[in-house]
C-alpha positions as CSV (number, residue, x, y, z in Angstrom):
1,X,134.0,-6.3,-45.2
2,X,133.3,-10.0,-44.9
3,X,131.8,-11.5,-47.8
4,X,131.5,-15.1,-48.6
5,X,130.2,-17.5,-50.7
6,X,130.0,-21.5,-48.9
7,X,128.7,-23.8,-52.3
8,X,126.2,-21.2,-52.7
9,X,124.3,-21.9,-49.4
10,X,125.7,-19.2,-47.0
11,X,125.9,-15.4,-47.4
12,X,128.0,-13.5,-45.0
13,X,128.2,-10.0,-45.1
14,X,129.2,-8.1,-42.1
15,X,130.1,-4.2,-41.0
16,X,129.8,-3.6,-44.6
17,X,127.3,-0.9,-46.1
18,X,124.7,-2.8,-48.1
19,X,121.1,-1.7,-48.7
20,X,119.9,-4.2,-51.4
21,X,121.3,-7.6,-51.9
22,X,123.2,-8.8,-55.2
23,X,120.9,-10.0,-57.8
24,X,122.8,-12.6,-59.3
25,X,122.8,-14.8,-55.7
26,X,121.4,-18.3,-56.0
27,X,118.0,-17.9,-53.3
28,X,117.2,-21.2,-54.4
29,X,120.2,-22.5,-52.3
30,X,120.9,-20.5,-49.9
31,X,120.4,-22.2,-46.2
32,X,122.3,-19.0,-43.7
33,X,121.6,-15.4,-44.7
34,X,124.3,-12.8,-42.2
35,X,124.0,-9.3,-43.1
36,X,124.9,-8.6,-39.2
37,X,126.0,-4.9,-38.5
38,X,124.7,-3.2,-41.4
39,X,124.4,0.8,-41.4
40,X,122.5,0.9,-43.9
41,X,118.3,0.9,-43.9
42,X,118.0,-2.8,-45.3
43,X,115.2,-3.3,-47.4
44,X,115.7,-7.2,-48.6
45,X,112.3,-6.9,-50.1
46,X,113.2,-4.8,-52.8
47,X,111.5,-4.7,-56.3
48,X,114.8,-6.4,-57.8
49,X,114.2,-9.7,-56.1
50,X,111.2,-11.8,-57.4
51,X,111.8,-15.2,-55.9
52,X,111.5,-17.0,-52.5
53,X,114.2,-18.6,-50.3
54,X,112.8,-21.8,-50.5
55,X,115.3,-23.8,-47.6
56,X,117.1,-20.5,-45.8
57,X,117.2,-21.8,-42.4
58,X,118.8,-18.6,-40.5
59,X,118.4,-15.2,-41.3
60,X,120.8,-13.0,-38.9
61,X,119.9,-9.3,-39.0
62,X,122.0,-8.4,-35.1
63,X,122.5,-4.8,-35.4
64,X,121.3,-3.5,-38.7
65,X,119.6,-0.2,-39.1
66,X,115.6,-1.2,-40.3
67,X,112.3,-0.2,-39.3
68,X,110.2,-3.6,-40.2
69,X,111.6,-7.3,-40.8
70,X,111.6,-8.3,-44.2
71,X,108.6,-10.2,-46.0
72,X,108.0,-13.1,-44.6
73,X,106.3,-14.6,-47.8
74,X,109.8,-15.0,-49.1
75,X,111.4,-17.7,-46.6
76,X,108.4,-19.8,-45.9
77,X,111.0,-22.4,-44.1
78,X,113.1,-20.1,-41.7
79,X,113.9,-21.7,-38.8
80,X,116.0,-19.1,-36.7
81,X,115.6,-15.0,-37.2
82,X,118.2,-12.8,-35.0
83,X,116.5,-9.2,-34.6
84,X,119.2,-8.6,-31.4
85,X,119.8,-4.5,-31.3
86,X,117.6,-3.6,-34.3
87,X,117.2,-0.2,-32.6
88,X,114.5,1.1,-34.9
89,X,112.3,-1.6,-35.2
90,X,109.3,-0.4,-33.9
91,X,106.6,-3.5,-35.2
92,X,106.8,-7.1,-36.0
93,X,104.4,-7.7,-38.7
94,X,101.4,-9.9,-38.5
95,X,102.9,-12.4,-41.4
96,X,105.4,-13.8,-39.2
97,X,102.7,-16.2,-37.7
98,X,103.5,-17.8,-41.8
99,X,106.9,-19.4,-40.1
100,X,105.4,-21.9,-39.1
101,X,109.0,-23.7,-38.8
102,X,110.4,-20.7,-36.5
103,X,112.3,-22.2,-33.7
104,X,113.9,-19.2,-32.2
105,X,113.0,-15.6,-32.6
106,X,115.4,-13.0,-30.8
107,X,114.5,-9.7,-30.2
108,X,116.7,-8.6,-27.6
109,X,117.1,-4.7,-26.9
110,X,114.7,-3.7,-30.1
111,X,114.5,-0.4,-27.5
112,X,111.6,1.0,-30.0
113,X,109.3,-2.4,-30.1
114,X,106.0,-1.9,-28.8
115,X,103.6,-4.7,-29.6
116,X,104.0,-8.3,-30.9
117,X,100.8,-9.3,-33.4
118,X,98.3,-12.1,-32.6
119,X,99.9,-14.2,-35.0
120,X,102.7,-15.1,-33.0
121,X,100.3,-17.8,-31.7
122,X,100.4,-19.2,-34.4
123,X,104.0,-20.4,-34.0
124,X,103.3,-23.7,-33.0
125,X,107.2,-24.9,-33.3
126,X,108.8,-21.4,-31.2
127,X,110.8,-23.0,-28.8
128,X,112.8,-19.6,-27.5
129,X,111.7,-16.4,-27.3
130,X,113.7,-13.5,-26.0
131,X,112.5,-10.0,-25.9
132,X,114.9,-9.2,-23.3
133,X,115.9,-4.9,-23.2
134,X,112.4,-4.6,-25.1
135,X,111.6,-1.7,-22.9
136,X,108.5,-0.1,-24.5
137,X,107.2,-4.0,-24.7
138,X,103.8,-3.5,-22.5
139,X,102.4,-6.5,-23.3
140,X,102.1,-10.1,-24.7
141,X,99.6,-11.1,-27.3
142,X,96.5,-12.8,-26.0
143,X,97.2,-15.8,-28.4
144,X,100.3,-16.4,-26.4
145,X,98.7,-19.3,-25.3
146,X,99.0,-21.4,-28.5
147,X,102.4,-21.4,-28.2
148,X,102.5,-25.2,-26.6
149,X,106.2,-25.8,-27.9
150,X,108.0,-22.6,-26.4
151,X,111.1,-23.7,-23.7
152,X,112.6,-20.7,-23.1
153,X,111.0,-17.5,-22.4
154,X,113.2,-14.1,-21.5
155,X,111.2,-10.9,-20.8
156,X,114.1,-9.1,-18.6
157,X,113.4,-5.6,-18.5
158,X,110.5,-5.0,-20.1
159,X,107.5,-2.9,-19.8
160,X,105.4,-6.0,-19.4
161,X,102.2,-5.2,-17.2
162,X,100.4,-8.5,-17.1
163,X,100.8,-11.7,-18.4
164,X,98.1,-13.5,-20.9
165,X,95.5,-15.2,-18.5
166,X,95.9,-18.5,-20.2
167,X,99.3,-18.0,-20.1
168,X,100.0,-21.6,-18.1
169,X,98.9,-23.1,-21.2
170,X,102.6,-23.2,-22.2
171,X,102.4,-26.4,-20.8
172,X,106.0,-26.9,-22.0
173,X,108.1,-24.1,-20.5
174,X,111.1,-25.0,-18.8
175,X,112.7,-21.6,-18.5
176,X,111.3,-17.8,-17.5
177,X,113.2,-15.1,-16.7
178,X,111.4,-12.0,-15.9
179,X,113.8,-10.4,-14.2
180,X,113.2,-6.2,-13.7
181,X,109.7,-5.6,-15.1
182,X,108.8,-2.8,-12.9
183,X,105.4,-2.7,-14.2
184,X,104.8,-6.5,-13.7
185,X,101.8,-6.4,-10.3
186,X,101.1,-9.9,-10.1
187,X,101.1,-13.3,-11.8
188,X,98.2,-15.3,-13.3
189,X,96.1,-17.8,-11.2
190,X,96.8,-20.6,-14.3
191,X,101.1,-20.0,-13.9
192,X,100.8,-22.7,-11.3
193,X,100.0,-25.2,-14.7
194,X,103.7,-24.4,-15.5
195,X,104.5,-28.0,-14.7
196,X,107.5,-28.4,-16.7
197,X,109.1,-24.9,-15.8
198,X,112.4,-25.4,-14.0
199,X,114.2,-21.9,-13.9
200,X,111.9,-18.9,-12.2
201,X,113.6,-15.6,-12.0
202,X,110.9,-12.7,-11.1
203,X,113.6,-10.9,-9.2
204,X,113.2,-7.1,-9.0
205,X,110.1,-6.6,-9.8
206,X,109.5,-4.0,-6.9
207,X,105.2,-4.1,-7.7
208,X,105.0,-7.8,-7.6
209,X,103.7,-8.2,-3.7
210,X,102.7,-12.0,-3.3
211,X,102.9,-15.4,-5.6
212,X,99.4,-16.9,-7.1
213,X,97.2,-19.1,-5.0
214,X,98.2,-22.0,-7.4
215,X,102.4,-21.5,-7.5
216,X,103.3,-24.9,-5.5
217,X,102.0,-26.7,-9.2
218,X,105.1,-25.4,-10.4
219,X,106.8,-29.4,-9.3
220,X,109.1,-28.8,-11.5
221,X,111.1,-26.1,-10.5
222,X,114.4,-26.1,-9.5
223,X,115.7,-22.6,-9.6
224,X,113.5,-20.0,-8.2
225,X,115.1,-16.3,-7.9
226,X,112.3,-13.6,-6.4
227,X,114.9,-11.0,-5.0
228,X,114.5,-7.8,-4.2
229,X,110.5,-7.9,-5.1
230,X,108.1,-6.5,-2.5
231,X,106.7,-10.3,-1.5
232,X,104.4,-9.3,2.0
233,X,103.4,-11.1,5.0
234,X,103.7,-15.3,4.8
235,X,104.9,-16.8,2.2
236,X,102.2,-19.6,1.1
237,X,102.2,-23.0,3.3
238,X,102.1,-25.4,0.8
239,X,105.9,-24.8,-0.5
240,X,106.6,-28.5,0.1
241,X,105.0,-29.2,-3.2
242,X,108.0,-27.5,-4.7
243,X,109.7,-30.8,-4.4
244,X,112.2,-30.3,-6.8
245,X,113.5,-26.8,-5.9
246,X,117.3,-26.9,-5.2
247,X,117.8,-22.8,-4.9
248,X,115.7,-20.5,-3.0
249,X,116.5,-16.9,-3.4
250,X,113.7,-14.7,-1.3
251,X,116.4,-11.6,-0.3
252,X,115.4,-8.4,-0.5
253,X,111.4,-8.9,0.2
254,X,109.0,-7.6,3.2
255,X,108.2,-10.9,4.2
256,X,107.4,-11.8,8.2
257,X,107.5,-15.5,8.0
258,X,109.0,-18.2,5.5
259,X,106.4,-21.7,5.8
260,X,107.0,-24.5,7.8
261,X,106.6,-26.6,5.0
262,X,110.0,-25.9,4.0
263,X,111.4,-28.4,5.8
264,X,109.9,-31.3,3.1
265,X,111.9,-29.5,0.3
266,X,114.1,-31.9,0.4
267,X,116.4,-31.3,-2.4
268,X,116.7,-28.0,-1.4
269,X,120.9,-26.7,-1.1
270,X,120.7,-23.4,-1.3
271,X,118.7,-20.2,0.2
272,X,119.1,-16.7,0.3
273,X,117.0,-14.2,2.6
274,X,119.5,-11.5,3.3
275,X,117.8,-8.4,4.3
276,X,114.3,-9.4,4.8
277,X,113.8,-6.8,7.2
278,X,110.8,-8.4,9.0
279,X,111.8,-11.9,9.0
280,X,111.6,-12.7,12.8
281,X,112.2,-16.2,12.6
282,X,113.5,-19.2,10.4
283,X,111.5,-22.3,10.4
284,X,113.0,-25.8,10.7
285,X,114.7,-26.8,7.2
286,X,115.5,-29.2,5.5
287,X,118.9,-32.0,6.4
288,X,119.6,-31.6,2.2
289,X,120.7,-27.7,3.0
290,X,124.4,-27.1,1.7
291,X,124.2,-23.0,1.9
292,X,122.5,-20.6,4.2
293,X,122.7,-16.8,3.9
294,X,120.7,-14.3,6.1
295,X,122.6,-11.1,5.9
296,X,121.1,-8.2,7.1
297,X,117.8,-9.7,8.4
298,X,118.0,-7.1,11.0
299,X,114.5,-8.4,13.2
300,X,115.5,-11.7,13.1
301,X,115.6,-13.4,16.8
302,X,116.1,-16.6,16.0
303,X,117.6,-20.2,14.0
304,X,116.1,-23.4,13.8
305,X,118.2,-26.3,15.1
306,X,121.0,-27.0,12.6
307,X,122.8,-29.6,14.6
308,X,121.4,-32.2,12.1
309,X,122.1,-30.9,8.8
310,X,125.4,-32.3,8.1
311,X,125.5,-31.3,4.5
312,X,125.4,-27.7,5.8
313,X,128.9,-26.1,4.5
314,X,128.3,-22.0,5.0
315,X,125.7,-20.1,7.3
316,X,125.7,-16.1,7.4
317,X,124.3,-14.0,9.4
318,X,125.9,-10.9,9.0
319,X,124.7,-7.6,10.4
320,X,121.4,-9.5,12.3
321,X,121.0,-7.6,15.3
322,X,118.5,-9.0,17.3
323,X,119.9,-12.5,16.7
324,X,120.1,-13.9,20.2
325,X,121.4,-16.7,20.2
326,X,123.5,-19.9,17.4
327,X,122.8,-23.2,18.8
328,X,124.9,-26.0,18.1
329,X,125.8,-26.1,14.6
330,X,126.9,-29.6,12.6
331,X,130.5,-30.6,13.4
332,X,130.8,-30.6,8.8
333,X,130.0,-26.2,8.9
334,X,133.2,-24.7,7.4
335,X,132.4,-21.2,7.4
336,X,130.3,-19.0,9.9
337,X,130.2,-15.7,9.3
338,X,127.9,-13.5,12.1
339,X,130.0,-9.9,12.5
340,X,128.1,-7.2,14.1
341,X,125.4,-9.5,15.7
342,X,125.5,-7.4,18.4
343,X,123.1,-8.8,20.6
344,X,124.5,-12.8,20.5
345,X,124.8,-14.5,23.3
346,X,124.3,-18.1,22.8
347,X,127.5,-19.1,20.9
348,X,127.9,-22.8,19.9
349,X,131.4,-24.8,19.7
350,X,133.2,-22.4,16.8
351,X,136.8,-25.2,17.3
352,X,135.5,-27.3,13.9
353,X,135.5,-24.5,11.7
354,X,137.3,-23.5,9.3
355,X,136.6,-20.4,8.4
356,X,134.9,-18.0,11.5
């Protein structure tokens, strides 16, 4: 057991069986509230407690054993609430919208959580939510919207269907990760509002086959991972927009063609498009490119002309069998790495490298 006492203001109490809490503690005072790891069914809204926690700040309930959170009437000012592994909680109730001071709500691997009430719009001040692991999670609240201060969103490996159609309304969103939602088919037409969103990962999500009509509004982005998807036929020809975008990760997708607008990303270092199947070609791209990977990209015929990009460090193109031919590559490459491109036969001036 760990129990302390920090000038009345912080309660500890981990790995320890406790079902009700002491009745002589001063709530008046008390700013951190840990009863991490608890066995036993907490129930912190027992009969023998009659006032509020007028400034507790964080209540941290990681791994304890309880169906519902506790009353939410009794810390009016909670700023942080850590639900992580509370395998049996199977509701959030509809009081929680009262926190209006909530900062950051996690919910990660509550296996048994199903729904989130309509009052989590009303937490105006959320900036992170993660419901990450939340696999019977099917879907957000249509308030969602409201939620204009949220940063951080993580929805890995959920049950999520759809998203809210007003969901670009989180006009502050910086970071989504959305990785693994099977069930996810397809984005809003208002995501491409996202204009302050700067990390996009929608990898794995092997029903999501194409991007809204509206995803070059995203300006912001920097960081967009959409592996292993089932993204179809052209990408959209507007990418350019995506000014910001310094990672590109498209791998894994049934795509036939990436746009020729890629070339004016031009702070773009890094893409990844190993094993796109039906990739034929790769357009020209842009001088800022640092790291090119194309593993496995087994209809691919053709490069575009790399002689120019002297920021270029690394270019793959492992296991590319109908790649015909490598012009001349820039004298700065280090490492080439094209084994069992068995049907090469323009080779380029390898003495520079190295690392072949």
């Amino acid at each position: 057991m760990h129990l302390s006492m920090e000038a009345s203001k912080h309660f500890h109490q981990n790995w320890c069986p406790l079902q009700y809490l002491p009745g002589d503690l001063s709530y008046e005072k008390l700013v951190v509230l840990d009863l991490s790891n608890n066995d036993y069914v907490l129930e912190i809204s027992s009969s023998n407690i009659k006032q509020l926690f007028p400034k507790l700040n964080v209540l941290n309930l990681r791994c304890c054993t309880l169906w519902r959170i506790p009353n939410c009437f009794l810390y009016p000012n909670l700023e942080k609430l850590n639900l992580i592994s509370c395998c049996k909680l199977v509701e959030i109730p509809d009081p929680i919208g009262l926190l209006g001071n909530l900062v950051y709500l996690n919910l990660e691997n509550c296996y048994n959580l199903k729904e989130l009430p309509n009052s989590l719009g009303s937490l105006v001040n959320l900036r992170e939510l993660n419901v990450n692991g939340c696999k019977e999670l099917s879907r957000f609240p249509a308030s969602m919207g409201r939620m204009r201060s949220l940063l951080c969103l993580r929805m890995q490996e959920t049950a999520i269907a759809a998203l809210p159609n007003d969901f670009g309304c989180l006009s502050n969103l910086e970071d989504l990760y959305m990785w693994n939602c099977k069930q996810l088919e397809e984005l809003p037409e208002s995501f491409g509002s996202l204009t302050c969103l700067r990390i996009l990962n929608i990898g794995n999500n092997i029903n999501l086959t194409r991007l809204p009509s509206t995803f070059s509004g995203l300006c912001s982005l920097e960081i967009f991972n959409a592996s292993d998807c089932n993204l179809q036929g052209m990408i959209p020809d507007d990418f350019e927009k995506l000014s910001s975008l310094t990672t590109l990760v498209l791998s894994g997708n049934s795509i036939q063609g990436l746009p020729r607008s890629m070339r004016g990303l031009s702070n773009l270092e890094t893409l990844y498009i190993n094993s796109c199947k039906q990739l034929v070609a790769i357009p020209d791209l842009p001088t800022s490119l640092k790291y090119l990977s194309a593993s496995g990209c087994e209809s691919l015929q053709t490069l575009p002309k790399l002689s120019n990009h002297s920021k270029l460090d690394y270019l793959n193109v492992v296991d590319c069998g109908e790649l015909s031919g490598i012009q001349d590559l820039p004298t700065t490459l280090k490492i080439l790495d094209a084994s069992n491109c068995i049907s090469l036969q323009i080779i380029p001036n390898f003495s520079h490298l190295f690392q072949l």
